[in-house]
C-alpha distance (Angstrom), angle and dihedral (degrees) to the residues before:
residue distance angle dihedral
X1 . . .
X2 3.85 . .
X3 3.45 124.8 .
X4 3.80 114.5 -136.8
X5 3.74 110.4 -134.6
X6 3.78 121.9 -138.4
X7 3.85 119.3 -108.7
X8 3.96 120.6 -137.9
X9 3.64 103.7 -126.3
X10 3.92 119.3 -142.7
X11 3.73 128.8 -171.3
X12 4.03 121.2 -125.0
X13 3.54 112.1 -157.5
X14 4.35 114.4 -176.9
X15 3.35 101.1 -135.7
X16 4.12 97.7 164.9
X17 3.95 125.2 61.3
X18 3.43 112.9 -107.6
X19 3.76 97.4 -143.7
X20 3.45 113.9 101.6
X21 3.95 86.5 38.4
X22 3.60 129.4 112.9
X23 3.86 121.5 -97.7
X24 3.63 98.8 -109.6
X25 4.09 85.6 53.9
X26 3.79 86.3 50.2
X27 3.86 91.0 43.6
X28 3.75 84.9 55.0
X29 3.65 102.6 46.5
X30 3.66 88.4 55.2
X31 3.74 100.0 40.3
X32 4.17 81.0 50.3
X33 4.19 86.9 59.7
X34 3.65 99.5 -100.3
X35 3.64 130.9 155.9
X36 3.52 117.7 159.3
X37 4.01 138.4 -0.7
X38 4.12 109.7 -68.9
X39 3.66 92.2 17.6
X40 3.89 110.9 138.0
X41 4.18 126.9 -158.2
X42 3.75 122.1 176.0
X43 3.96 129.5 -132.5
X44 3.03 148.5 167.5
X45 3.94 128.4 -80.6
X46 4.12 97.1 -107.6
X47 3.51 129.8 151.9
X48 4.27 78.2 -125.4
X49 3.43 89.1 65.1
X50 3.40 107.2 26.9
X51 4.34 80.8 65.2
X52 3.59 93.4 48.7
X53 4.09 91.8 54.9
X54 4.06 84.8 46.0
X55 3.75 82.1 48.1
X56 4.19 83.9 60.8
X57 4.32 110.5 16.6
X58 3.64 93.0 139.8
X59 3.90 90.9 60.7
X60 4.12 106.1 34.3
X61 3.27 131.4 60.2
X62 4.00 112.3 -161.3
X63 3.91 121.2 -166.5
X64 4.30 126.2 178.3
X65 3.58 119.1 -87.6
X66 4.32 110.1 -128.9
């Protein structure tokens, strides 16, 4: 039997525009669940997406889930 662990979840909020950006940045914005400017989306804390928000620091800001 394998025991599942339990994810932190964090919350991604795009606070930047992402016009202006590269297409990669773009790509990543959207592959992240993003919209629109203020829009938030909640994952969990993997190195996968803990790379993509490197990927795009200057227009997230990410804060813990409770």
């Amino acid at each position: 039997m394998t025991a599942k662990k339990k994810v932190k979840e964090i919350r991604i909020t795009l606070i930047k525009s992402t016009i202006g950006c590269l297409a990669k940045q773009k790509a990543t914005a959207k592959a992240l669940g993003f919209h629109k400017m203020h829009s938030s989306v909640v994952h969990g804390d993997t190195p996968v997406i803990r790379g993509m928000i490197n990927c795009i620091s200057h227009l997230v800001k990410v804060e813990d889930v409770k």
